[in-house]
N, CA, C and O atoms as a GROMACS GRO file, in nm:
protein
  444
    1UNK      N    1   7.598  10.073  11.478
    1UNK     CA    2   7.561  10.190  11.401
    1UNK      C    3   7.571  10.154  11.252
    1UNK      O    4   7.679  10.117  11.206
    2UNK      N    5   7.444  10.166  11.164
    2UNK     CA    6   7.476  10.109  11.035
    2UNK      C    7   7.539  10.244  10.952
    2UNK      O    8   7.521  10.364  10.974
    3UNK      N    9   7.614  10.182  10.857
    3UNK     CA   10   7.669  10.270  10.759
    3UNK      C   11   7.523  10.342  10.665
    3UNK      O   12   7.424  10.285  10.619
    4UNK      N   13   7.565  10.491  10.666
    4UNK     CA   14   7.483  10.524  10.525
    4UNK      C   15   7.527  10.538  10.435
    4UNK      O   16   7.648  10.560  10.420
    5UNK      N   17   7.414  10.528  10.316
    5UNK     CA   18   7.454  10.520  10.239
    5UNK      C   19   7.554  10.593  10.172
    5UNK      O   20   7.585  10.528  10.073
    6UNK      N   21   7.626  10.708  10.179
    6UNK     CA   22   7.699  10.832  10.112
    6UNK      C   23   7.770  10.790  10.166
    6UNK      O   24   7.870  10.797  10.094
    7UNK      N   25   7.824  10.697  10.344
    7UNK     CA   26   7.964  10.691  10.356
    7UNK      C   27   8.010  10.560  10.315
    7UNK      O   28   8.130  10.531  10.320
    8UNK      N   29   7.902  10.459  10.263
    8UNK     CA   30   7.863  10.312  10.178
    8UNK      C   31   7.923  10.322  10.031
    8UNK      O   32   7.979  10.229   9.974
    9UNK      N   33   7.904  10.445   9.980
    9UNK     CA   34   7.985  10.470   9.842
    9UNK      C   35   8.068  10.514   9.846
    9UNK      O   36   8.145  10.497   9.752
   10UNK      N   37   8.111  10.605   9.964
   10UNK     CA   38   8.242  10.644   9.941
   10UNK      C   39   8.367  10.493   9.964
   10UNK      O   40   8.462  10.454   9.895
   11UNK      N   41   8.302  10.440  10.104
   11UNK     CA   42   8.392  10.293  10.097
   11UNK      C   43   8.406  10.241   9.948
   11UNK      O   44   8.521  10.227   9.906
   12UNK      N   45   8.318  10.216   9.878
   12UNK     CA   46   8.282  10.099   9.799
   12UNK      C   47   8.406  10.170   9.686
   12UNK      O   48   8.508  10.109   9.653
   13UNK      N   49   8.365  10.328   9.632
   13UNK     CA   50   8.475  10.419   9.558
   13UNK      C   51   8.600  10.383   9.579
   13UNK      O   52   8.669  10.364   9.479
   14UNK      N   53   8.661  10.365   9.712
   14UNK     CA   54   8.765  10.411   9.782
   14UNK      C   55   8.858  10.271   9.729
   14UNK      O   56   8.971  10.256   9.684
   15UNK      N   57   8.703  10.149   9.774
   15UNK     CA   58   8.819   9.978   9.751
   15UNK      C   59   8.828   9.985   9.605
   15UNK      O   60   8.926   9.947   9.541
   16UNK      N   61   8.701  10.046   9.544
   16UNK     CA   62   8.707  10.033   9.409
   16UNK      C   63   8.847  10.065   9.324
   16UNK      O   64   8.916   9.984   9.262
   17UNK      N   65   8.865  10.196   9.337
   17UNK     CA   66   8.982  10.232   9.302
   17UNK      C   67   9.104  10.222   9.399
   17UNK      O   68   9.198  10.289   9.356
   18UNK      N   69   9.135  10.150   9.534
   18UNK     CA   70   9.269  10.097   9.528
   18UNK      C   71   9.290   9.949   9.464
   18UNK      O   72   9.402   9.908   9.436
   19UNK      N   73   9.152   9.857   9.438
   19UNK     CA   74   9.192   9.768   9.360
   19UNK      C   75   9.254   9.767   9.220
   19UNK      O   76   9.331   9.691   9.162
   20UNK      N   77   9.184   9.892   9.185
   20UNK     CA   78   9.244   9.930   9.013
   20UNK      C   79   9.422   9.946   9.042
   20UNK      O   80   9.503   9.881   8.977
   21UNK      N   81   9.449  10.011   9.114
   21UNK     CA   82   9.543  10.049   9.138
   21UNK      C   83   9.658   9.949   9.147
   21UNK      O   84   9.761   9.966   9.082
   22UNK      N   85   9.632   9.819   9.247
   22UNK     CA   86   9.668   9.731   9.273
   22UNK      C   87   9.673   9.658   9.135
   22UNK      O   88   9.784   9.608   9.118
   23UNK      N   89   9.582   9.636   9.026
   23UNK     CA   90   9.559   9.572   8.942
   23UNK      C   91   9.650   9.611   8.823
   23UNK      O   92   9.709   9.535   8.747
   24UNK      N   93   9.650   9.775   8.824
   24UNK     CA   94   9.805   9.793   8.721
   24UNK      C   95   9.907   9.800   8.773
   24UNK      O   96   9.989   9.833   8.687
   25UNK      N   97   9.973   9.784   8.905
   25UNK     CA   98  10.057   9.769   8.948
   25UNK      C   99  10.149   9.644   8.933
   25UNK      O  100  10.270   9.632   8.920
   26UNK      N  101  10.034   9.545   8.942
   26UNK     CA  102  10.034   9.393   8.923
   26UNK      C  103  10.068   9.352   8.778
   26UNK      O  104  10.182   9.308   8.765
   27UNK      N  105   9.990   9.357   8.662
   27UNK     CA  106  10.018   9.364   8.544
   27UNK      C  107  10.111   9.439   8.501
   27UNK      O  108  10.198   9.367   8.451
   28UNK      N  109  10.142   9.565   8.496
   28UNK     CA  110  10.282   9.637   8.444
   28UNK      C  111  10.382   9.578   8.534
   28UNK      O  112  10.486   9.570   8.468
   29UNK      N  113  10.400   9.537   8.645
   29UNK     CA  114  10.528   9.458   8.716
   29UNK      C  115  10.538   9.345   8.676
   29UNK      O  116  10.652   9.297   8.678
   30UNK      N  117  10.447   9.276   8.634
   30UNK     CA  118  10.442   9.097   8.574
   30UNK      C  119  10.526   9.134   8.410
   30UNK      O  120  10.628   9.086   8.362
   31UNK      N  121  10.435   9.235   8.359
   31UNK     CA  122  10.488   9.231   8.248
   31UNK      C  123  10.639   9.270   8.228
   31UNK      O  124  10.705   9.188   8.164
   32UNK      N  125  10.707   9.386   8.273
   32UNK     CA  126  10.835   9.411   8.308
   32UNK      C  127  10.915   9.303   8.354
   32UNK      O  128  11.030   9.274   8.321
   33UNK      N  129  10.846   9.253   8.426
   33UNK     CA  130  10.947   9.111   8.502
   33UNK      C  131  10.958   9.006   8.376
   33UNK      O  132  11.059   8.941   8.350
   34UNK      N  133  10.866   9.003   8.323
   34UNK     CA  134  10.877   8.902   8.189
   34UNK      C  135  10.929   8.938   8.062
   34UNK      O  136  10.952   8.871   7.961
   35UNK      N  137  10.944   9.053   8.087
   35UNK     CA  138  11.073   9.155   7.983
   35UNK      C  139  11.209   9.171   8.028
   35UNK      O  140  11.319   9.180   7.975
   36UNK      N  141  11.168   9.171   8.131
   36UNK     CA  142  11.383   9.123   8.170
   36UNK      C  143  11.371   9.005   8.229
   36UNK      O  144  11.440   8.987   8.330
   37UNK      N  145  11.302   8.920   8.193
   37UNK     CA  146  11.350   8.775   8.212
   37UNK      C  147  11.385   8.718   8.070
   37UNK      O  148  11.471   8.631   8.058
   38UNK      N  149  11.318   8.767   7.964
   38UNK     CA  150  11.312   8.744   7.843
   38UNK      C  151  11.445   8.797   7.790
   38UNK      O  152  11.514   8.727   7.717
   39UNK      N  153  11.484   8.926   7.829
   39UNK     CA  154  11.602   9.018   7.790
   39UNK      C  155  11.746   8.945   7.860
   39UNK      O  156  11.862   8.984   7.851
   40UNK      N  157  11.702   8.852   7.915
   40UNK     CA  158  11.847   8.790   8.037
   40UNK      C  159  11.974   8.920   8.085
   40UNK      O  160  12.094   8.926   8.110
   41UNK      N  161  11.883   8.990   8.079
   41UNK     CA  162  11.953   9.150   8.181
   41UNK      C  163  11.937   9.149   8.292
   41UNK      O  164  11.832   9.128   8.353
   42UNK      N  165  12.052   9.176   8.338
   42UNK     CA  166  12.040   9.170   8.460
   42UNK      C  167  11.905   9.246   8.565
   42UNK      O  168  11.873   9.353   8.512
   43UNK      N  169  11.846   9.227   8.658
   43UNK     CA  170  11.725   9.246   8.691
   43UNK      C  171  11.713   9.394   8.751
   43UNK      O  172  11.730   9.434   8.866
   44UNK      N  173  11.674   9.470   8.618
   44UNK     CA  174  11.647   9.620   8.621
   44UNK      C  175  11.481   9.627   8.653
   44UNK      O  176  11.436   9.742   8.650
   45UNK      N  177  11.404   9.542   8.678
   45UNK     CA  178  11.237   9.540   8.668
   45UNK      C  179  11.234   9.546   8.847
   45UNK      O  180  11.130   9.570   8.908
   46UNK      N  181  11.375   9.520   8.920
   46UNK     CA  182  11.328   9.560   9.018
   46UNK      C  183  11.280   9.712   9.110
   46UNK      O  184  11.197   9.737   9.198
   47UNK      N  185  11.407   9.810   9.018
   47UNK     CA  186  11.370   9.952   8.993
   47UNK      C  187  11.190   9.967   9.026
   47UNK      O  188  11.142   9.970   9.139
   48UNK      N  189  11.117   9.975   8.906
   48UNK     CA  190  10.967  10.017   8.890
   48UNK      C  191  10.900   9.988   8.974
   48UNK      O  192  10.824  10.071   9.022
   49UNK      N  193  10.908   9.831   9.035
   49UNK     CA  194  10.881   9.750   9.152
   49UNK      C  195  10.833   9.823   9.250
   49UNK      O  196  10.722   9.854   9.290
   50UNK      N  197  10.979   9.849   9.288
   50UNK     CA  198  11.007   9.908   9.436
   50UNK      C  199  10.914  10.071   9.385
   50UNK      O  200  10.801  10.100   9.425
   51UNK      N  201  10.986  10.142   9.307
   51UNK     CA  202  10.918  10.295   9.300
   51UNK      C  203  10.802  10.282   9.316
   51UNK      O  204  10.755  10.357   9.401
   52UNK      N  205  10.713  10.195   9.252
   52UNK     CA  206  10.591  10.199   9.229
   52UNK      C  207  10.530  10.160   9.399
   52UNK      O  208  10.436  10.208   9.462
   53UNK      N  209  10.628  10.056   9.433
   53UNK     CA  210  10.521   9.948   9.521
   53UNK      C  211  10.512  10.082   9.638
   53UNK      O  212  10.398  10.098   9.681
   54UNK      N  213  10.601  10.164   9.685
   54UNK     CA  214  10.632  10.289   9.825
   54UNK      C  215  10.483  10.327   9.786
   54UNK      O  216  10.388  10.310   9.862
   55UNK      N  217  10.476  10.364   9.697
   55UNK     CA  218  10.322  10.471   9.676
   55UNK      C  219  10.212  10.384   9.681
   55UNK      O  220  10.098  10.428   9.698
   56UNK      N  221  10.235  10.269   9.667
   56UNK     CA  222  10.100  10.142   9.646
   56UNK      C  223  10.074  10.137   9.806
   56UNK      O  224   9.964  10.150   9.860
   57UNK      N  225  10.186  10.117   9.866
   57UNK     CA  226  10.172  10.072  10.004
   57UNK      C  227  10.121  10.158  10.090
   57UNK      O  228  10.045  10.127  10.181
   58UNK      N  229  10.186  10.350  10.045
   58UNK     CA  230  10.113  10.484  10.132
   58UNK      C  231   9.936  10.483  10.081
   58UNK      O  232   9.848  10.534  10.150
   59UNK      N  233   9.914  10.422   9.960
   59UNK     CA  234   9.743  10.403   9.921
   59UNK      C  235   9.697  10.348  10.012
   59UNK      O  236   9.622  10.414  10.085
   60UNK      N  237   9.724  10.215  10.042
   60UNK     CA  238   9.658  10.144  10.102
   60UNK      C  239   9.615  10.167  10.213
   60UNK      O  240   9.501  10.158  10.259
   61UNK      N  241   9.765  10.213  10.281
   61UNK     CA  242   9.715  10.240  10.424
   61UNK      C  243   9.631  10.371  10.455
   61UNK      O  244   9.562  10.381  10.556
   62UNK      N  245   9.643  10.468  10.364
   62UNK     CA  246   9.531  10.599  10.339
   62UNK      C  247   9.385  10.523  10.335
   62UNK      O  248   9.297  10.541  10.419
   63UNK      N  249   9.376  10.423  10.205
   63UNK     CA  250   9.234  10.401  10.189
   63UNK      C  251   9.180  10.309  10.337
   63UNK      O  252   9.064  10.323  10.377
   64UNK      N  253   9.275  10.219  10.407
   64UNK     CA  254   9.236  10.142  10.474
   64UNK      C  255   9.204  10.244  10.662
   64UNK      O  256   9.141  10.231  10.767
   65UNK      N  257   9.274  10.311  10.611
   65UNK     CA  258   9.294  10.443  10.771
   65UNK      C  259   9.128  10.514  10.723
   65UNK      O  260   9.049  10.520  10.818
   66UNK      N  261   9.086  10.554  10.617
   66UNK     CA  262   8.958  10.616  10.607
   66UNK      C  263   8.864  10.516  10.565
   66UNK      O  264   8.800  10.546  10.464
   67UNK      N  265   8.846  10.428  10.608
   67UNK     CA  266   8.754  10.327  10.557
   67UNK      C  267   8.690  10.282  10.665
   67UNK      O  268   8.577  10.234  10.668
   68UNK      N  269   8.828  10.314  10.828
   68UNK     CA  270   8.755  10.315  10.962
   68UNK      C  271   8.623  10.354  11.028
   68UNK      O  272   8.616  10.474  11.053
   69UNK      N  273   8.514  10.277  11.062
   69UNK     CA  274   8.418  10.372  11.139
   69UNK      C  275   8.399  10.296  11.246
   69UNK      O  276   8.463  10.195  11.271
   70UNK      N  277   8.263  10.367  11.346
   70UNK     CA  278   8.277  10.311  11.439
   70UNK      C  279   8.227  10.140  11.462
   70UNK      O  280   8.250  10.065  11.557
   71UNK      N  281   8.161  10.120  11.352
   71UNK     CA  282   8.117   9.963  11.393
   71UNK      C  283   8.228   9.920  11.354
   71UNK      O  284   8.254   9.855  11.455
   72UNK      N  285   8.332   9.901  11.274
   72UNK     CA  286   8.462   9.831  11.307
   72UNK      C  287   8.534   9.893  11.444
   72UNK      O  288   8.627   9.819  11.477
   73UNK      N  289   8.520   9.982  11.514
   73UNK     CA  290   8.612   9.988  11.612
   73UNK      C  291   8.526   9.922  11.698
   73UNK      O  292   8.593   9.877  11.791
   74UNK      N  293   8.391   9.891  11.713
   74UNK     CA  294   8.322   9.800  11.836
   74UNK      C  295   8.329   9.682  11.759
   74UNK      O  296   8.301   9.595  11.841
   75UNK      N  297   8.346   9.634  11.666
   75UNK     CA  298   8.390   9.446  11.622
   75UNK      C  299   8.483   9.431  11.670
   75UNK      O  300   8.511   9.317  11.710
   76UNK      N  301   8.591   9.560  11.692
   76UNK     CA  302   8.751   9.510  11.699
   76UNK      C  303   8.771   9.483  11.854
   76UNK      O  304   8.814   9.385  11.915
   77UNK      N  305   8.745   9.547  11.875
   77UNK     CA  306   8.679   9.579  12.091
   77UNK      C  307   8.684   9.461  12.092
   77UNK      O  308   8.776   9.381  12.107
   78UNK      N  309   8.537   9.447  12.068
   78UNK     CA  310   8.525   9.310  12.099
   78UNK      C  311   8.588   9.159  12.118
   78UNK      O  312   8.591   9.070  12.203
   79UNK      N  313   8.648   9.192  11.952
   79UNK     CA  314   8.719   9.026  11.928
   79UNK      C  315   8.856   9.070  12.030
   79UNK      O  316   8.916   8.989  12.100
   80UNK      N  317   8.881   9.182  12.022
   80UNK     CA  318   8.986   9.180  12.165
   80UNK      C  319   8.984   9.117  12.266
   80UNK      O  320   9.059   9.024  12.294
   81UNK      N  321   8.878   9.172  12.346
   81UNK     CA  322   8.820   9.172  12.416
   81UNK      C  323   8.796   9.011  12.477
   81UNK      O  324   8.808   8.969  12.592
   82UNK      N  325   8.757   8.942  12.351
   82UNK     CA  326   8.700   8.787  12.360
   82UNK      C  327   8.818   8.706  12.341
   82UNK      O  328   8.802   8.586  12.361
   83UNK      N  329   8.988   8.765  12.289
   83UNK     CA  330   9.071   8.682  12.296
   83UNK      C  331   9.182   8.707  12.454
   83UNK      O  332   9.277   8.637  12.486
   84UNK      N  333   9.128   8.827  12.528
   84UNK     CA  334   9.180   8.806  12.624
   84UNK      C  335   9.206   8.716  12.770
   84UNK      O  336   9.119   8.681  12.850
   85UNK      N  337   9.355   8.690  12.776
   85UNK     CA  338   9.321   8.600  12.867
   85UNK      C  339   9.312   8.643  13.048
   85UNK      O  340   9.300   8.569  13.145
   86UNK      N  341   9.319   8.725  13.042
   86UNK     CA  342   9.266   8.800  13.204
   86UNK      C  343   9.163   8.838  13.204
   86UNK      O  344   9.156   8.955  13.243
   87UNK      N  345   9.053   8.787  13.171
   87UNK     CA  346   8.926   8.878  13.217
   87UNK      C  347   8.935   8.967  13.332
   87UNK      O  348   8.936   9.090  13.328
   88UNK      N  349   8.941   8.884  13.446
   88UNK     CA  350   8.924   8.943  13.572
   88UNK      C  351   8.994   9.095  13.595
   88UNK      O  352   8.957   9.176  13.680
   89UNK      N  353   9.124   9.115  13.483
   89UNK     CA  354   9.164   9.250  13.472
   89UNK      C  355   9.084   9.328  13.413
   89UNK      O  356   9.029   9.432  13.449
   90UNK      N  357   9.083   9.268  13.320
   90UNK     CA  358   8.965   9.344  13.201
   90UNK      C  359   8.856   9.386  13.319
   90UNK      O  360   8.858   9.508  13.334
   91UNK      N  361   8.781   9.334  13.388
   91UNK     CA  362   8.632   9.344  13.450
   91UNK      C  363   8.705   9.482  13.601
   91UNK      O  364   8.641   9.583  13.633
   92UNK      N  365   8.813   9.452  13.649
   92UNK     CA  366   8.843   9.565  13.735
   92UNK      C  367   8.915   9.692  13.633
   92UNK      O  368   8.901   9.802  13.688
   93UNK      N  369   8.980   9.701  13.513
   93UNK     CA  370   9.006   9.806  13.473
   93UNK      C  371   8.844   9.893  13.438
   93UNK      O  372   8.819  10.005  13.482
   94UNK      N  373   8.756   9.818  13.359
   94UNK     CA  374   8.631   9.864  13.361
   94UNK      C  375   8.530   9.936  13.519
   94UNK      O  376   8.469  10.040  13.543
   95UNK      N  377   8.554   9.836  13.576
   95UNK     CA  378   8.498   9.871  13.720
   95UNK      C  379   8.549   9.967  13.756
   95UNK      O  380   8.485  10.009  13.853
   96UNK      N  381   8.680  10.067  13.721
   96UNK     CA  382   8.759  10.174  13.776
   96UNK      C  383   8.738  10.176  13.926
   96UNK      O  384   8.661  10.267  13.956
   97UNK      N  385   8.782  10.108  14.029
   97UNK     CA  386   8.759  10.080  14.155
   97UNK      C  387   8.786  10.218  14.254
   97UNK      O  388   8.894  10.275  14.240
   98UNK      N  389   8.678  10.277  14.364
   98UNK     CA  390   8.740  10.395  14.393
   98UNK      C  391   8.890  10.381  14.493
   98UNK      O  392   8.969  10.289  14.514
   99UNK      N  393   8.880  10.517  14.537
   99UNK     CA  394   9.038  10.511  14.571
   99UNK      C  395   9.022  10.411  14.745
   99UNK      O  396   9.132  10.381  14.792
  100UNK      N  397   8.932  10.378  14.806
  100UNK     CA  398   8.950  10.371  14.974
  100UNK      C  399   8.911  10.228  14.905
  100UNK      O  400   8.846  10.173  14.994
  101UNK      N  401   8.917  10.155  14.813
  101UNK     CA  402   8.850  10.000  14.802
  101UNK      C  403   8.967   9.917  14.854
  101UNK      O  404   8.961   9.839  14.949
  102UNK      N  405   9.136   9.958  14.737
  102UNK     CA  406   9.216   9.901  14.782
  102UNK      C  407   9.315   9.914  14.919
  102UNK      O  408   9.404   9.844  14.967
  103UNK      N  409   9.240  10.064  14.963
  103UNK     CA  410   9.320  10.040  15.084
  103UNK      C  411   9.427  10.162  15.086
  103UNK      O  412   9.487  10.199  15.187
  104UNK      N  413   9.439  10.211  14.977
  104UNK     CA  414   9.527  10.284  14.920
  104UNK      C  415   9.515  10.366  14.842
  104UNK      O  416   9.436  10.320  14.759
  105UNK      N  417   9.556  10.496  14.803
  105UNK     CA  418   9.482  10.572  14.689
  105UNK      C  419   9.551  10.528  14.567
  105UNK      O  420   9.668  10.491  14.561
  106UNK      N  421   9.453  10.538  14.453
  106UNK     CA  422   9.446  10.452  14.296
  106UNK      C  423   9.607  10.520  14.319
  106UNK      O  424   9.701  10.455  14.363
  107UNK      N  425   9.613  10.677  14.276
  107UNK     CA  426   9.732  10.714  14.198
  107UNK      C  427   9.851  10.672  14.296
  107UNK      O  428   9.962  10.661  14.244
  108UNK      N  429   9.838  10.644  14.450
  108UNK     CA  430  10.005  10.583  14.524
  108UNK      C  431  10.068  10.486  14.414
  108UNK      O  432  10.023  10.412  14.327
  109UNK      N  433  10.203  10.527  14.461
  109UNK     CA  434  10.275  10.386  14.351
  109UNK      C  435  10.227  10.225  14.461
  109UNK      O  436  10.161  10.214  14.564
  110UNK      N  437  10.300  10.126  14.375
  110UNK     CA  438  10.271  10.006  14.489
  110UNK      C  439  10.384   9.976  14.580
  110UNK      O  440  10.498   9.984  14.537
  111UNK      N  441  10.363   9.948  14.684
  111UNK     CA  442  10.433   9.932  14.807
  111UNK      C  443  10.556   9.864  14.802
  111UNK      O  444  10.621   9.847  14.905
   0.00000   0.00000   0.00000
């Protein structure tokens, strides 16, 4: 299913601005870190760090949770899919086998 375009900009918006985000996060922590490295104080730059980084990290996973559609959930299938090593499970969970095949009904526990 191809993306359109309106949900194509909203992605593109979305990386756009968590990269910004990422990008002053990065620079104001470099720079702080190089202000109390410079200051030989003891390491107060880890403070901003941390405050900052909790909210960097709830972004990400917001922008990366709505950025989901369905042609990434059938790529992901897939490469699943292609690193599994039971096929033959894989091919009978799909087959959903009826209940008189095994002999037994699906929902009995096993013997």
């Amino acid at each position: 299913m191809p993306i359109s375009g309106a949900s194509l900009y909203r992605v593109l918006a979305e990386r756009r601005i968590f990269r910004r985000h990422f990008a002053a996060f990065l620079l104001v922590n470099l720079a702080l870190t190089g202000a109390n490295i410079a200051m030989g104080a003891p390491w107060w730059a880890f403070w901003p760090l941390t405050v900052w980084g909790v909210p960097l990290v709830v972004h990400y996973l917001i922008y990366k949770a709505s950025t989901i559609d369905d042609a990434w959930v059938e790529e992901r299938t897939a490469e699943l899919h292609g690193k599994s090593y039971d096929f033959s499970h894989i091919a009978d969970i799909q087959r959903k086998p009826t209940p008189g095949e095994t002999g037994r009904n699906v929902d009995d526990p096993p013997a």
